[in-house]
VEXVEX-702715 format. One record per residue (C-alpha): residue in three letters; y, x, z. Coordinates in pm, 1 decimal. Example, Ala and Ser with C-alpha at 12.3 -4.5 7.8 and 13.67 -1.06 7.14 Angstrom:
# VEXVEX-702715
   type      north       east         up
    ALA     -450.0     1230.0      780.0
    SER     -106.0     1367.0      714.0
END
This chain:
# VEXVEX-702715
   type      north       east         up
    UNK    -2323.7      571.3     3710.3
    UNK    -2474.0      944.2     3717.0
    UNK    -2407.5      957.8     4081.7
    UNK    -2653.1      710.4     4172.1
    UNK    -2925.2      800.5     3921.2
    UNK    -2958.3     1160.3     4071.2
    UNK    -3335.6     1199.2     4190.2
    UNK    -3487.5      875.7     4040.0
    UNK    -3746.1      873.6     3811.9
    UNK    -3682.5      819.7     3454.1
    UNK    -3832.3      484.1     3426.5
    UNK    -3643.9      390.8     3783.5
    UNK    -3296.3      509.2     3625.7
    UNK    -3356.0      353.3     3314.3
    UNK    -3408.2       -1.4     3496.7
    UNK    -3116.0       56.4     3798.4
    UNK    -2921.4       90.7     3452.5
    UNK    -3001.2     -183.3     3227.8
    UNK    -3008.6     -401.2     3592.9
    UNK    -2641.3     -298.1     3668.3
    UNK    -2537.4     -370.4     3285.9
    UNK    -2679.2     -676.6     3365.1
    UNK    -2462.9     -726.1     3678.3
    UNK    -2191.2     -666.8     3529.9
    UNK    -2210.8     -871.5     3219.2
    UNK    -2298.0    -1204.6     3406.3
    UNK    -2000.6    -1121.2     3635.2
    UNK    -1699.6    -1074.6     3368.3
    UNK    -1893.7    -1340.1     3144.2
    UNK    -1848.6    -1549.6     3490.9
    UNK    -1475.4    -1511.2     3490.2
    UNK    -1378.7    -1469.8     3120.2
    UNK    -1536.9    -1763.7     2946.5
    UNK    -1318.0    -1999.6     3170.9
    UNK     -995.8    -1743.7     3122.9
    UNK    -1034.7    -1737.2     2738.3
    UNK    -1034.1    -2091.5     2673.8
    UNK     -706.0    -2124.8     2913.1
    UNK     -560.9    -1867.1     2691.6
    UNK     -661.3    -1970.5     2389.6
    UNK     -510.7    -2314.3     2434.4
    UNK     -186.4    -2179.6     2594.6
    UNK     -184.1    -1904.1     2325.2
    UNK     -285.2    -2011.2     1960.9
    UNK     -343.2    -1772.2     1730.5
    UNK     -560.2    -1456.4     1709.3
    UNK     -737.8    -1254.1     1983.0
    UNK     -927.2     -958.2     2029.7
    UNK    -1121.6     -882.5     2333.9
    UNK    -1342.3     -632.8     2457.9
    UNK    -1429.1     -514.6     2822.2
    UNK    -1671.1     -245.0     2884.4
    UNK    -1807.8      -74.0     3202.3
    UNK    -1675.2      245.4     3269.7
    UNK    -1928.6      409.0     2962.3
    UNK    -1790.7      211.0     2717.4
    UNK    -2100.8      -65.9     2700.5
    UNK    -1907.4     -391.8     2621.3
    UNK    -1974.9     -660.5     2906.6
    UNK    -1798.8     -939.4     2684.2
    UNK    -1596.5     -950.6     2384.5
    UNK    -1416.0    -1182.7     2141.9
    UNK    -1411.5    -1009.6     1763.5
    UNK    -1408.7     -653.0     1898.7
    UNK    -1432.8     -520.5     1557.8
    UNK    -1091.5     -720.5     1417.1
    UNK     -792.8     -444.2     1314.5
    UNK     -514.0     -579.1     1511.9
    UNK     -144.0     -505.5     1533.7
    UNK     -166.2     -328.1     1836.7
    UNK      239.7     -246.2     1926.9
    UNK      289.4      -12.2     2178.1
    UNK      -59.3       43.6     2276.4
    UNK      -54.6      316.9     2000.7
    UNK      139.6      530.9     2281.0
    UNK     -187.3      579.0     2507.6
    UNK     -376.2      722.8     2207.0
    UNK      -27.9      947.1     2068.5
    UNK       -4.7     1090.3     2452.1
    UNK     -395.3     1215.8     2474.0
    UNK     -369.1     1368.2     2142.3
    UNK      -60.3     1568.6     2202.7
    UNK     -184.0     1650.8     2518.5
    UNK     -523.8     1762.2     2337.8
    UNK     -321.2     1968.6     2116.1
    UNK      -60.0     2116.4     2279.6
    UNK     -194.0     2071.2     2696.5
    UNK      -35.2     1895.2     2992.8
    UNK      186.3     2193.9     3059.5
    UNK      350.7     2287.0     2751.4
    UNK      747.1     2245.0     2745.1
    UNK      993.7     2177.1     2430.6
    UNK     1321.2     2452.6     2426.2
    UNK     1645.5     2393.8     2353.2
    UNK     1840.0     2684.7     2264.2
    UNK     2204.5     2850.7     2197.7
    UNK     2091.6     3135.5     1983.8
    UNK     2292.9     3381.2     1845.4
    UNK     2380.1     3711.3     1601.2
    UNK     2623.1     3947.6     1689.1
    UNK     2776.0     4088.2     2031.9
    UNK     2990.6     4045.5     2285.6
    UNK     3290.7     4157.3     2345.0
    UNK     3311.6     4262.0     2708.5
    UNK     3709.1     4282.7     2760.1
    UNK     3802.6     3956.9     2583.1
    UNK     3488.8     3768.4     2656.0
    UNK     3430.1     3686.9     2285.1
    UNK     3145.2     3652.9     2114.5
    UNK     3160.0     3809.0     1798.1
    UNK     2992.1     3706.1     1500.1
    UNK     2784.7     3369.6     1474.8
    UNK     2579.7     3116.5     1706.8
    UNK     2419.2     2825.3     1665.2
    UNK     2250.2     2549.7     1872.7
    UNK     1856.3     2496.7     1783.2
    UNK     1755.3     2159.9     1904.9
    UNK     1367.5     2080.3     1897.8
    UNK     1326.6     1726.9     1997.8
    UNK     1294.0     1706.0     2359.6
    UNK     1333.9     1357.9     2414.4
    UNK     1454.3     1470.3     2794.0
    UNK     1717.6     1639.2     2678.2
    UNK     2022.9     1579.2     2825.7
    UNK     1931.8     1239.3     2932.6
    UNK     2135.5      995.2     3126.4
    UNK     1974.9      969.6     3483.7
    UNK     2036.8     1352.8     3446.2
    UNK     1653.4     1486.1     3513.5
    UNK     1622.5     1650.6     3226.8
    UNK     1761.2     1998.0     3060.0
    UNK     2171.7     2000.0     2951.7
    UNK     2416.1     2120.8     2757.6
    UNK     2605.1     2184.6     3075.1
    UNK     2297.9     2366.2     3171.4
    UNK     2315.0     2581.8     2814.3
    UNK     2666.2     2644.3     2884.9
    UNK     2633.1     2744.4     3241.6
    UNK     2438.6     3041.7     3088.5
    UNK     2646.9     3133.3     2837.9
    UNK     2939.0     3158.8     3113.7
    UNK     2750.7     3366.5     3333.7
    UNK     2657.5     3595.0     3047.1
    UNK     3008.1     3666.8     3057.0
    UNK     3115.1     3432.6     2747.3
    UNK     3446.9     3306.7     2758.8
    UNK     3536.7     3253.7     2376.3
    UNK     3355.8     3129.0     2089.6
    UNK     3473.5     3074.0     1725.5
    UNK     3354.7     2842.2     1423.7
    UNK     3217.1     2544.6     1397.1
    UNK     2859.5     2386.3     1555.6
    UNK     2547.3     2481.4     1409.6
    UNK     2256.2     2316.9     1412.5
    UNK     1904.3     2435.7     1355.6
    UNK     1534.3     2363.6     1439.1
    UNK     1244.5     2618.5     1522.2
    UNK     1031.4     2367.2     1294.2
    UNK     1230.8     2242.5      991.3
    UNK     1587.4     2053.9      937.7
    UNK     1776.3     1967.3     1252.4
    UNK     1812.6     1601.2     1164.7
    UNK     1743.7     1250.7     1278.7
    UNK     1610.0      984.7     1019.8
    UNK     1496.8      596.3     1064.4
    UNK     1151.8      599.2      970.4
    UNK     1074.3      441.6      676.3
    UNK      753.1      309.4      824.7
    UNK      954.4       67.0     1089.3
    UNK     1115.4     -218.0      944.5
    UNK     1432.9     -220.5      862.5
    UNK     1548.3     -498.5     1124.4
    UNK     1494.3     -288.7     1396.2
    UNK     1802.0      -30.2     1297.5
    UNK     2053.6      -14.7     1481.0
    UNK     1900.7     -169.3     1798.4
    UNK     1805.7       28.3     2108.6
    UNK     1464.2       59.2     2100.7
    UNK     1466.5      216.2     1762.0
    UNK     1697.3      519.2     1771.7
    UNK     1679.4      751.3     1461.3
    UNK     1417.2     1016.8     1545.3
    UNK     1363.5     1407.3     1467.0
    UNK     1499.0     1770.9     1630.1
    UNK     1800.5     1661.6     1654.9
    UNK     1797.2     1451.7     1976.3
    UNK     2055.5     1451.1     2246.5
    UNK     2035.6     1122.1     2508.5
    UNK     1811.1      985.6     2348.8
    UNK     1979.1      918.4     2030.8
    UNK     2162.5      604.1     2230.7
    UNK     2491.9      588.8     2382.6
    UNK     2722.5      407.9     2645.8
    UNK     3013.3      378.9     2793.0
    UNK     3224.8      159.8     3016.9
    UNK     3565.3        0.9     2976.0
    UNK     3817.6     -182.4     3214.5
    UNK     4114.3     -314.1     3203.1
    UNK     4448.5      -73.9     3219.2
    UNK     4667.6      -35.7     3526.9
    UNK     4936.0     -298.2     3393.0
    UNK     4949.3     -640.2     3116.8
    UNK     5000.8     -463.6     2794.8
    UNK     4857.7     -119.0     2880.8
    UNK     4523.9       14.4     2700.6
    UNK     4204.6      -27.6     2838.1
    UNK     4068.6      279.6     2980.9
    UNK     3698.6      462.6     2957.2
    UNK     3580.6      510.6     3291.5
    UNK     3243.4      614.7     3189.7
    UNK     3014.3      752.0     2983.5
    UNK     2671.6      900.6     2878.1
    UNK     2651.5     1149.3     2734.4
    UNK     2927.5     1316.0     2886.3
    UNK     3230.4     1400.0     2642.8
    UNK     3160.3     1092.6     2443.5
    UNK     3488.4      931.0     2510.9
    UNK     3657.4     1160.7     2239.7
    UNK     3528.7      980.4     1973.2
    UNK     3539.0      619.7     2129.6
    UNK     3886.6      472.5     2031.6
    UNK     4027.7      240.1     2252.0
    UNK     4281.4      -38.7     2122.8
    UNK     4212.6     -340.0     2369.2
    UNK     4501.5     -394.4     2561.2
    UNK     4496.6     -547.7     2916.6
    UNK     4599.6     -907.8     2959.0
    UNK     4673.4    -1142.1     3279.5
    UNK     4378.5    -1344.9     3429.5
    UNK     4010.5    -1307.1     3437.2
    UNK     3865.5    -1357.8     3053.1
    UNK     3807.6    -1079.0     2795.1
    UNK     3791.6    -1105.9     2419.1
    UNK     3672.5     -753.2     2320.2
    UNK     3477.9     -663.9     2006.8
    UNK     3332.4     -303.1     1928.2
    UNK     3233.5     -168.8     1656.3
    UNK     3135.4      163.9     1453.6
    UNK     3470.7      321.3     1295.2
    UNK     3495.6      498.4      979.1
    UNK     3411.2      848.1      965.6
    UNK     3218.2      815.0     1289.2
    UNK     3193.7      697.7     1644.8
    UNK     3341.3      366.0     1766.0
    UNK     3633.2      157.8     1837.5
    UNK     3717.2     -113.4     2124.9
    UNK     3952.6     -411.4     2020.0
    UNK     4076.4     -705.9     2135.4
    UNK     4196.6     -813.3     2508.5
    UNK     4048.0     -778.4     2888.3
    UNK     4152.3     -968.3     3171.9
    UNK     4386.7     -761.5     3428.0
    UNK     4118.4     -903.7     3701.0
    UNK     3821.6     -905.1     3495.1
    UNK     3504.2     -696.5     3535.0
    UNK     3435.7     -338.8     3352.5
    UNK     3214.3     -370.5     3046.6
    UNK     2983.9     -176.0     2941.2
    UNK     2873.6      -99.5     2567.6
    UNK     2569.2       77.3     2404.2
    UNK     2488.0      159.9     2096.0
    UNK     2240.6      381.1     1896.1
    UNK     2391.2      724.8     1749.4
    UNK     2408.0      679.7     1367.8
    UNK     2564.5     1033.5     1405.5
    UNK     2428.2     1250.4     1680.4
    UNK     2567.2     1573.5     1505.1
    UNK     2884.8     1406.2     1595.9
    UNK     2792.2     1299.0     1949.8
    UNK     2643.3     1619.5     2000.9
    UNK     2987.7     1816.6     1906.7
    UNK     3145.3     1611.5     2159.3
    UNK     2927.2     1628.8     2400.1
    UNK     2889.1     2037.6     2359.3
    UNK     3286.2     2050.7     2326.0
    UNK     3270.7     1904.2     2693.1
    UNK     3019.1     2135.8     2827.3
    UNK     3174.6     2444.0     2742.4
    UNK     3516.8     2285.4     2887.0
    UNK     3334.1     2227.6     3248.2
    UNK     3267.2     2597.2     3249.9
    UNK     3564.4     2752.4     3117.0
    UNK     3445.1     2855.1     2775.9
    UNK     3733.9     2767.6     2488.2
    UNK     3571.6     2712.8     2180.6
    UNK     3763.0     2724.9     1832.9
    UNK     3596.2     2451.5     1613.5
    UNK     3724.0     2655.8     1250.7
    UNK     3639.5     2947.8     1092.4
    UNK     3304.7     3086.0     1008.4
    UNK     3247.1     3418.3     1185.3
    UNK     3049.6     3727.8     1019.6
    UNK     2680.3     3728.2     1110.9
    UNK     2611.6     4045.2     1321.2
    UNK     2370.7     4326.5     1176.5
    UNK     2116.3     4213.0     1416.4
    UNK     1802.5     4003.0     1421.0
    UNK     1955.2     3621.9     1576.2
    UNK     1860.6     3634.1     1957.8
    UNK     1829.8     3383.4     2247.5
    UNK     2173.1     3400.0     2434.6
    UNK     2087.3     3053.4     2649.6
    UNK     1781.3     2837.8     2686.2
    UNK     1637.0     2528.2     2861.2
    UNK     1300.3     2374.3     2845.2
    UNK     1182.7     1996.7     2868.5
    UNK      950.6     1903.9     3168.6
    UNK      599.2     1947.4     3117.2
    UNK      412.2     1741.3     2861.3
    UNK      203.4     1532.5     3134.5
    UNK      556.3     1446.7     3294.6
    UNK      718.3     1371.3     2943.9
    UNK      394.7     1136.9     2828.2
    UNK      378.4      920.6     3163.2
    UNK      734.0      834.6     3112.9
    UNK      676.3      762.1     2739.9
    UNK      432.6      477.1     2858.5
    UNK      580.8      400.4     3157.0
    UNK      890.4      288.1     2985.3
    UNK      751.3      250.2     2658.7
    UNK      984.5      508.1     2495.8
    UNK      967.7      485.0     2088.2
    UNK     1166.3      809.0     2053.1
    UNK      960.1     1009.3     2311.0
    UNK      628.8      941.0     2127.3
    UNK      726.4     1012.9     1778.2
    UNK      869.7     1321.7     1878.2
    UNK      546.6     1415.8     2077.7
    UNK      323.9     1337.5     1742.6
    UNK      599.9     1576.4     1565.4
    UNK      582.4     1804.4     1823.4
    UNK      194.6     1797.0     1788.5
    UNK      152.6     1791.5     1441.2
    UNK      544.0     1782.5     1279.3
    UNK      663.8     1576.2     1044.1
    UNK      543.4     1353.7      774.8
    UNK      247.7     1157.4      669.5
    UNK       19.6     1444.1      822.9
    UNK       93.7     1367.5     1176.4
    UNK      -24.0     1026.1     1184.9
    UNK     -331.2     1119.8      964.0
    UNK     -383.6     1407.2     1222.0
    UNK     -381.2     1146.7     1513.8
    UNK     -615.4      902.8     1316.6
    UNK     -863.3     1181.3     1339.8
    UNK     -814.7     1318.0     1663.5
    UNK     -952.8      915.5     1756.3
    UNK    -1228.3      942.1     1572.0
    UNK    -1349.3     1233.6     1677.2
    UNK    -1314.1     1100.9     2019.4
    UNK    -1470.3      755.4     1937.2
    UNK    -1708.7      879.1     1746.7
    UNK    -1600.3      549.1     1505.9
    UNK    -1460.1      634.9     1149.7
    UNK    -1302.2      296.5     1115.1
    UNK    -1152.0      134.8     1311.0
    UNK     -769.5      232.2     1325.6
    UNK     -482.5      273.5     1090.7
    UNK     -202.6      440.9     1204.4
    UNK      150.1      528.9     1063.5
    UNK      332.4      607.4     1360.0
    UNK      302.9      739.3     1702.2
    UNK      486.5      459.5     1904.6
    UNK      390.3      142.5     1778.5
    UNK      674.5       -8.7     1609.2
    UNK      540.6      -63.5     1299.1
    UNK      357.2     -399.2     1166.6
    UNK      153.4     -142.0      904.3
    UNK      -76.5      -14.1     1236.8
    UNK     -367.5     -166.3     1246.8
    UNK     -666.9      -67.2     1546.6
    UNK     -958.4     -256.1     1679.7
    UNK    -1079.7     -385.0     2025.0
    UNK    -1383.7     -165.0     2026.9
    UNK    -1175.1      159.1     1919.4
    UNK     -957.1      142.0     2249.5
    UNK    -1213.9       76.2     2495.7
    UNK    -1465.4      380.1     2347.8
    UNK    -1134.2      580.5     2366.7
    UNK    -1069.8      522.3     2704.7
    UNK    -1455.8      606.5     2813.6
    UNK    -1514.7      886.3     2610.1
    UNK    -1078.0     1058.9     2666.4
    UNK    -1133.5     1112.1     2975.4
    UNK    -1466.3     1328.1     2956.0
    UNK    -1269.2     1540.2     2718.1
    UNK    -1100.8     1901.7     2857.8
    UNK     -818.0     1766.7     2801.2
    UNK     -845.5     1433.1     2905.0
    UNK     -869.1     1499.1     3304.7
    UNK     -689.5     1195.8     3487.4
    UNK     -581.2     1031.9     3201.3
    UNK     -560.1      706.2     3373.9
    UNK     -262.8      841.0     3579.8
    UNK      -46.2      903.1     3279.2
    UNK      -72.4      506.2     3199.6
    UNK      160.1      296.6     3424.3
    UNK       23.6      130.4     3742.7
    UNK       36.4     -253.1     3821.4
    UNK      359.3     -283.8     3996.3
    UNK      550.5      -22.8     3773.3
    UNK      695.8       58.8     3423.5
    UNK      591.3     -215.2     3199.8
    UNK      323.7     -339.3     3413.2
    UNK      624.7     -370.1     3694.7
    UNK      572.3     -810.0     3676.5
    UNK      196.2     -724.6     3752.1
    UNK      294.6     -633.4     4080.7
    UNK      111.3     -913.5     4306.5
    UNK     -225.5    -1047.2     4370.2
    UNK     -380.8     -681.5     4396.0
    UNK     -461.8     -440.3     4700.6
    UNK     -271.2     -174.1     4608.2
    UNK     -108.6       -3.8     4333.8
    UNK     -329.2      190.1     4060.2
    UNK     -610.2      -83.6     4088.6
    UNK     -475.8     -111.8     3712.1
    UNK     -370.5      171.3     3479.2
    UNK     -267.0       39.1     3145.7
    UNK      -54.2       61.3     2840.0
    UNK      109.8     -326.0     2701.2
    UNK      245.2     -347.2     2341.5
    UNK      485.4     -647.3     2283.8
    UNK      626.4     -729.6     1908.9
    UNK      772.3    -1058.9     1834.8
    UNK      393.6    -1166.8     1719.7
    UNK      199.1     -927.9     1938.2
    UNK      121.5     -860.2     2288.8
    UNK     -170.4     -612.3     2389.4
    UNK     -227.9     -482.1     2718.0
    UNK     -521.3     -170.1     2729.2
    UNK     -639.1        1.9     3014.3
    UNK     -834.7       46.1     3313.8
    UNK     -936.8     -147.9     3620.4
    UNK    -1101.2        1.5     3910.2
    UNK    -1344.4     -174.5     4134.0
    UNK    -1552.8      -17.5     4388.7
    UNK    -1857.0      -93.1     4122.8
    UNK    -1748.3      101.9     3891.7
    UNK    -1437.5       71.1     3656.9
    UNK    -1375.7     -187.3     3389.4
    UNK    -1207.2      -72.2     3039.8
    UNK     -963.6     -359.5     2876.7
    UNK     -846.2     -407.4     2560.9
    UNK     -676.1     -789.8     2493.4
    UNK     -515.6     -780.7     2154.5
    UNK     -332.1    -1111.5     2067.5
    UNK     -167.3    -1149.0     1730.0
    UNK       26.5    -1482.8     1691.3
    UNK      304.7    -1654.9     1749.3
    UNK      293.6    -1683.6     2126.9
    UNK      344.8    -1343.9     2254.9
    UNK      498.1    -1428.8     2567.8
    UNK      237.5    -1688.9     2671.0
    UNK      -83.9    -1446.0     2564.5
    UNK      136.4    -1196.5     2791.3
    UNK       70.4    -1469.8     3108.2
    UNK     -229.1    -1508.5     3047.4
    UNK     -338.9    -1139.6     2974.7
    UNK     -195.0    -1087.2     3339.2
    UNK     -368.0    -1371.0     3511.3
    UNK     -682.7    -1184.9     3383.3
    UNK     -622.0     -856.5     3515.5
    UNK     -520.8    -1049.6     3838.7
    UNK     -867.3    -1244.5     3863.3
    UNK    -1057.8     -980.9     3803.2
    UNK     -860.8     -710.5     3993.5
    UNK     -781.3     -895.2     4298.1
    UNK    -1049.1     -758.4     4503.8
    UNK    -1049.5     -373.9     4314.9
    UNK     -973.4      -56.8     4436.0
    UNK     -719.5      214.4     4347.2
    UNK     -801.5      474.9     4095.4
    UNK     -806.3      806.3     4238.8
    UNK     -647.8     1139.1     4044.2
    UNK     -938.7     1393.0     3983.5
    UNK     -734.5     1664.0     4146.5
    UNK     -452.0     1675.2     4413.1
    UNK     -107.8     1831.4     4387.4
    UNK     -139.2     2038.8     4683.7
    UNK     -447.0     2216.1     4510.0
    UNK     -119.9     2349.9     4236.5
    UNK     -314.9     2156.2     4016.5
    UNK     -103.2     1990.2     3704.3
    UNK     -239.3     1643.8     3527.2
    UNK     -394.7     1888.3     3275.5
    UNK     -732.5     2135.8     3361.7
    UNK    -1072.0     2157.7     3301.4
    UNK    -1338.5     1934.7     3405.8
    UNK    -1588.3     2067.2     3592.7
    UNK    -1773.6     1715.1     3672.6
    UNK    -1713.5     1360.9     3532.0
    UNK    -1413.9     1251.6     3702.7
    UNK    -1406.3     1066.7     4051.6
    UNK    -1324.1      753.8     3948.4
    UNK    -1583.3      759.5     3671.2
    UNK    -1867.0      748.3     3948.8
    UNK    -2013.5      423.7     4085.5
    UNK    -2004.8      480.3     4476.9
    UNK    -2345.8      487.1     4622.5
    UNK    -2228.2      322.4     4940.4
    UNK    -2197.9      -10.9     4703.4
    UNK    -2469.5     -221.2     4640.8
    UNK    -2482.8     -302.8     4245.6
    UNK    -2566.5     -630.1     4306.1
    UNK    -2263.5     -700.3     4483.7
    UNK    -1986.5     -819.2     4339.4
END
């Protein structure tokens, strides 16, 4: 909008403005009306709705001022504020630390070590683009270490190296995928899996052929036997004491299986998984004994670091990763009831609005969160304008991709939409942007009810409609200028200004 106001008179600039609000209002109107009473029919229950221009005015709304369960959608505001705190480049270590010395004829380290684990969600991850323990041990081996005594210790630059369900998520969600246990203590996610098939002869054991993390198979006990034909009757379970057991029967000819479960013990998957590491690289560790702290201070004898916070966030909402935004609003502003009280406030002073949103979480999952229409869309005009909200936009998934991957059709390109979606079994919210060479549209459609996956049809023939002729968004800076996600604006961002090469009277 600034763009085209440069040189007009006041009273000029004031009209081009209130004209184009106009515009713009009697277009969406146009297109929404019709749209909400489809949804509304297809979708009983309760909506919110507001869509602004690019400034935040609201073009049309449906109770904009309604506190909504907003799911997932809490991840767009969790990633700016961590970013705000913390900055797009900022990394999470993972450490083997250590007090003592080592022994340079027997390759032993004397005295004792530990590992200090700080919640990087990347850590040790199964597509492998993340830091490792392999990577941690590869370190200590070149250092010279070929030996070390007494058992794993775990520690935490910023409290207890643990992993707790939060008490705010309900209780139904344990054990299930989604909601891993969350704190310091992460390794893979706090998720395993692994893959059984049948033996090499009827009556023979089945047999692991893989697994993630790597090493996990020693605590995985196999008792399925192979059996002739094709069908499989195989049950798995959690065994006593820690990690799991596979019963039952597989067919000689039948396909591998695959099982996953989350880590109600990473301490134990992480001693396996450690155990392995220092195996690849030579290093024989005896698990007993507690060796003599050394008379120094403890020092850093191997470290890794997370990717950079920008990289981290995007795939938080690209996937929609539960454990990878709690542990950014702990890495942000650590544990307890502070951290969502901190992020409550970093909105408002960004909205401007002290009411608004209740938050207590950073990811979503919890039926206690409760924000309004209006409070997303003034976030997503005023974030951006913020130092540290430079291309925000591009750390929200694109239409085509990540949770917006079934919005892939019907648009010119991908990046006409940038959003965040939030699903629950009564929810479904989808909040973002939507460029169009006028100018681009902010989005918030909240829909509380019981017909989340209809609302979630209809939110997307929306975004079709009023995309289908809309433009990509454009990053406010290009890699090849060794420019990160994060910097300092020194203008309003490119895709915040109206072209002047469009008329604002066409639509």
């Amino acid at each position: 909008m600034a763009a085209l106001c440069v040189g007009l008179a006041p009273a000029a600039t004031a009209s081009l403005q209130a004209q184009t609000q106009q515009n713009d209002s009697e277009w969406v109107e146009s297109r929404l009306e019709n749209w909400f009473r489809g949804a509304t029919r297809s979708a009983p229950g309760t909506w919110g709705i507001a869509v602004a221009d690019q400034e935040g005015r609201l073009l049309w709304s449906v109770r904009p001022e309604e506190p909504l369960v907003p799911a997932s959608t809490v991840k767009l505001f969790t990633t700016g504020f961590a970013r705000s705190i913390l900055g797009g480049n900022a990394r999470r270590p993972t450490r083997v630390v250590g007090t003592g010395h080592l022994n340079s004829q027997t390759g032993e380290w004397v005295g004792s070590w530990a590992l200090e684990l700080n919640g990087d969600v990347t850590f040790e991850r199964a597509e492998g683009s993340g830091p490792t323990l392999l990577d941690l041990a590869q370190q200590l081996a070149n250092a010279g270490v070929r030996r070390l005594t007494g058992p794993l210790q775990v520690q935490s630059a910023d409290g207890p190296a643990d992993a707790v369900f939060p008490d705010v998520w309900s209780a139904r969600h344990r054990g299930r995928l989604f909601a891993p246990l969350i704190g310091p203590l992460t390794l893979h996610e706090n998720v395993v899996w692994f893959t059984v098939r049948p033996g090499v002869r009827v009556g023979s054991r089945a047999i692991v052929v893989d697994e993630s993390p790597q090493g996990l198979s020693s605590i995985v006990t196999v008792t399925a036997t192979t059996r002739r034909g094709t069908r499989s009757r195989l049950a798995f379970r959690p065994k006593a004491g820690g990690g799991w057991i596979v019963s039952g029967t597989i067919g000689q000819r039948a396909r591998a299986r695959r099982f996953s479960a989350t880590a109600a013990n990473p301490r134990l998957v992480l001693n396996a998984a450690w155990a392995y590491a220092l195996r690849q690289v030579g290093i024989t560790w005896t698990a007993t004994g507690f060796p003599p702290a050394g008379p120094n201070a403890p020092r850093v004898l191997a470290e890794v670091n997370s990717p950079v916070l920008d990289s981290v966030a995007s795939e938080v909402n690209r996937r929609s990763l539960n454990i990878g935004a709690e542990l950014l609003l702990q890495w942000a502003a650590g544990r307890g009831a502070q951290a969502p009280a901190a992020l409550m406030q970093h909105i408002r002073d960004i909205t401007g609005y002290q009411n608004g949103v209740h938050l207590v979480d950073g990811s979503g999952l919890s039926n206690e969160d409760r924000v309004t229409p209006s409070t997303f869309v003034a976030y997503l005009a005023k974030f951006p304008m913020t130092s540290a909200g430079r291309n925000f936009p591009q750390l929200l998934p694109a239409n085509g991709s990540g949770t917006l991957r079934r919005l892939s059709t019907g648009f010119p390109g991908s990046g006409v939409v940038r959003a965040k979606t939030g699903t629950l079994s009564d929810v479904s919210t989808v909040v973002g942007y939507l460029g169009r060479a006028d100018g681009v549209l902010l989005v918030s459609l909240m829909y509380n009810g019981p017909r989340p996956w209809a609302a979630r049809q209809a939110q997307w023939r929306l975004f079709r409609e009023l995309g289908a002729d809309g433009v990509v968004i454009p990053a406010d800076s290009t890699p090849d200028a060794g420019v990160q996600l994060g910097g300092e604006p020194t203008a309003p961002p490119v895709w915040w200004q109206r072209p002047e090469s469009k008329s604002d009277t066409t639509r």
